[in-house]
C-alpha positions, -999 to 999 in steps of 0.1 A, spaced: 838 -62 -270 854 -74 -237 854 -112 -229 865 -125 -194 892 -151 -202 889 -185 -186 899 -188 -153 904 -225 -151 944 -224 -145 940 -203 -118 937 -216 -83 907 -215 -61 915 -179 -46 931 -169 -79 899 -179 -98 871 -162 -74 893 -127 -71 897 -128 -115 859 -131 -109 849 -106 -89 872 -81 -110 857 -92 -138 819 -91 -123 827 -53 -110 841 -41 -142 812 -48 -158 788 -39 -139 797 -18 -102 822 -29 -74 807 -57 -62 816 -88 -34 817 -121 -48 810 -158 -29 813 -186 -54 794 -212 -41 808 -243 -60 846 -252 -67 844 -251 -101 873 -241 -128 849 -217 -146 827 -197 -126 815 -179 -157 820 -157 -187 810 -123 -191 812 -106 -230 804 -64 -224 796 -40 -253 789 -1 -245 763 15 -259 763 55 -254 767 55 -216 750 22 -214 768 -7 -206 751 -46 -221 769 -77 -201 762 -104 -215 767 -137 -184 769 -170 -180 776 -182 -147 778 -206 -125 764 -209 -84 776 -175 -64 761 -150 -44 770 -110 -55 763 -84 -24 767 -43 -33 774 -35 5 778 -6 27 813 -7 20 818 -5 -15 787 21 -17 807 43 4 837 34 -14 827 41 -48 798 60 -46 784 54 -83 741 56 -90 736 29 -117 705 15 -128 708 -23 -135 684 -44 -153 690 -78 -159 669 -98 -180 671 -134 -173 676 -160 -201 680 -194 -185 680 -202 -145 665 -183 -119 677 -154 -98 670 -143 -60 671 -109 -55 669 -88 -30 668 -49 -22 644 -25 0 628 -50 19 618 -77 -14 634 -110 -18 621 -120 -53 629 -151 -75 631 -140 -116 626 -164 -138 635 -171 -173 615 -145 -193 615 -125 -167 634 -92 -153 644 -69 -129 656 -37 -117 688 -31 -89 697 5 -76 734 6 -71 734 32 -42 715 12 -17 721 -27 -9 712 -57 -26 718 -89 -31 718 -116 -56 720 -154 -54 718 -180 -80 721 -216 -72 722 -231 -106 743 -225 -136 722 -193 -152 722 -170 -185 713 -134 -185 716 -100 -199 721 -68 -178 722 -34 -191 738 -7 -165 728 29 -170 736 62 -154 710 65 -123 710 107 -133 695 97 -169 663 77 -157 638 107 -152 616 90 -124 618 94 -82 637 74 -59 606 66 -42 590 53 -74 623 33 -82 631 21 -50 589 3 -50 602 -17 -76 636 -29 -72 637 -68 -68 606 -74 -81 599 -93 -113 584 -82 -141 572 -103 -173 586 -102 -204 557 -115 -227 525 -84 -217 518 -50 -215 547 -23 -210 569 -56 -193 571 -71 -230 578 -36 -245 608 -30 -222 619 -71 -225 618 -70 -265 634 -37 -267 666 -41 -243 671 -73 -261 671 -63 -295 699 -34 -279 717 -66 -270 715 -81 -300 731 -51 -320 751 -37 -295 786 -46 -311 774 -29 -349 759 7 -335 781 38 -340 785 57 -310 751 82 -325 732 57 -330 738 36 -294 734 72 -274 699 72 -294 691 37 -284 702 38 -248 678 69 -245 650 56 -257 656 27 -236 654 44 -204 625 63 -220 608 30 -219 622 18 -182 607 55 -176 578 44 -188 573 13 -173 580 24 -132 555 56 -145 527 30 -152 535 9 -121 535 39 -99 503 51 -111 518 77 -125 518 69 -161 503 96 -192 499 92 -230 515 130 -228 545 123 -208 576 131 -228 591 97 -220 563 78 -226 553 97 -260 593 92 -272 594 54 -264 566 40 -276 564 60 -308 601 56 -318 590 18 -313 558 16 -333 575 37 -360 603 15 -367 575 -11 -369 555 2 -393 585 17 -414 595 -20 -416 559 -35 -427 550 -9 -450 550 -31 -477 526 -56 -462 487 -41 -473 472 -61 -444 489 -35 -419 465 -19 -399 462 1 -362 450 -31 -351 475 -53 -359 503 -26 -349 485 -19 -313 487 -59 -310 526 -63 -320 530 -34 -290 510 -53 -265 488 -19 -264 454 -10 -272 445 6 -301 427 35 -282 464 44 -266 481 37 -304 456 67 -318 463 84 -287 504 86 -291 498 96 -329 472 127 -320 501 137 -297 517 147 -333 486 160 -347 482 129 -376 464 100 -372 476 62 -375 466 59 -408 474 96 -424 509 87 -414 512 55 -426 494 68 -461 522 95 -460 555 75 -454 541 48 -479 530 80 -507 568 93 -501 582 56 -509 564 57 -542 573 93 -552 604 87 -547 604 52 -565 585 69 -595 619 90 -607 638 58 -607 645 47 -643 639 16 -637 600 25 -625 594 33 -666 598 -2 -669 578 -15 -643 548 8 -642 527 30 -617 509 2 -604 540 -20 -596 555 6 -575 524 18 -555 519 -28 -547 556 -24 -533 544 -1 -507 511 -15 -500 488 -2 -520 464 -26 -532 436 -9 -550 452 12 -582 424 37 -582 426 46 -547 471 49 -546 460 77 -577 438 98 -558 457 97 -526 490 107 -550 472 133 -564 456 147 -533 491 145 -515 515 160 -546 490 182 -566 494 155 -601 487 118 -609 513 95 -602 518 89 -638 519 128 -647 546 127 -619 567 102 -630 570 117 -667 577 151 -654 606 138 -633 619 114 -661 625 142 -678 648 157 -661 627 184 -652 623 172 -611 654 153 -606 676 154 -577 707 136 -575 689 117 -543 664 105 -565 679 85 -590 
């Protein structure tokens, strides 16, 4: 993780220029205009994930301009969204002057101008990525820079909840893992300018990846709760169920089949334990979220060819073991 130090030692010209090093490093070149002699104009804490790069700010009145200048200069295409915690933010770019508010977010395009001004002391979170990875149009993008978008509804809330739970684990991912979750978070940026644009289908590729990595992991995590349901998943997306049975169609199952399936694995696998002798069929299939005794047996049965009981003495035995299943 890189921290910006404090500046407050520094004089006035010292301070601004630390500042504006410390602004371009992580996110693009940028000018800096402090607008308040003060002997910390922020601190920045930056974490890469894959070719994504998380800034965490805090940071007092100043005004940050990408000019014609440093565009030339540099010439790098990043995507920056910034999603604002405390404060508000004006921003502007392509013709919009837009203020974002807390809860709120927004999208820059570093290879055109913009401008951002804040006028009280502000939090926020911006997450730069490669412009060449985001699969949408420059027309498309460029209709929706400075503009704000919610963080509580709809697509908005998928991307808000997403990129801050990126945030949140950004120091602990392995460089695998981050590439994986910087993609599907510009799968879901994707997906939200796609939507906006009019141009949005259940069958696009980005679309499909995003939102089902995202109600995967969901489920995966509730499986043990028996009150799960495509309803209650569709409303923890902000989606409708009719688009939730859509994305799983896309994969030939349907909500429930899969769920039945990852929660029928669990319990296989939870059968050769040892310790499942002791605790019983019926205890391990109420782990997973089976409720009803009768009905886990037949879907066991239907799924792996035995009863769950015949199962679990066969593998006991010895007979089905594998050393990833003790």
């Amino acid at each position: 993780m890189s921290v910006v130090p404090s500046t407050a030692a520094l004089s006035a010209s010292d301070r601004a220029e630390r500042w504006r090093e410390a602004v371009s490093r992580a996110f693009v070149p940028l000018d800096v205009r402090l607008l308040a002699d003060d002997p910390s104009p922020g601190r920045i804490a930056s974490e890469r994930v894959g070719a994504l790069r998380v800034a965490r700010v805090q940071a007092r009145p100043q005004v940050l301009s990408r000019t014609k200048r440093l565009i030339a200069r540099d010439g790098q295409r990043s995507l920056i969204v910034t999603l604002q915690q405390r404060g508000t933010a004006v921003k502007e770019q392509d013709g919009r002057e837009t203020v974002v508010r807390p809860g709120e977010f927004s999208l820059s395009d570093s290879s055109r101008l913009f401008r951002k001004k804040v006028e009280c002391d502000v939090t926020f979170t911006s997450f730069v990525f490669p412009r060449e990875d985001l699969h949408v149009g420059d027309e498309d993008l460029r209709s929706l820079t400075a503009t704000a978008f919610t963080g509580h509804e709809g697509s908005g809330a998928l991307v808000a909840t997403y990129l801050a739970r990126v945030a949140d684990q950004a120091a602990g991912l392995d460089e695998s893992v981050g590439r994986q979750f910087a993609a599907t978070a510009l799968d879901l940026v994707a997906l939200l300018i796609n939507e906006r644009c009019g141009r949005f289908t259940p069958q696009a590729p980005e679309a499909a990846a995003a939102m089902l990595v995202r109600v995967k992991d969901h489920i995966l995590r509730n499986l043990a709760d028996p009150t799960l349901s495509p309803t209650r998943i569709a409303a923890a997306h902000c989606m409708s169920v009719r688009y939730l049975h859509k994305l799983f169609q896309l994969e030939g199952v349907t909500v429930g089949q899969w769920i039945r399936a990852q929660r029928l694995e669990r319990c296989r696998r939870d059968l050769l334990r040892p310790s499942a002798a002791r605790l019983g069929v019926a205890v391990v299939a109420r782990r997973w979220g089976f409720v009803s005794p009768s009905h886990f047996s037949r879907a066991f049965r239907a799924a792996y060819g035995m009863p769950p009981r015949d199962w679990q003495v066969y593998g006991l035995s010895g007979a089905h073991r594998t050393p990833a299943e003790v």
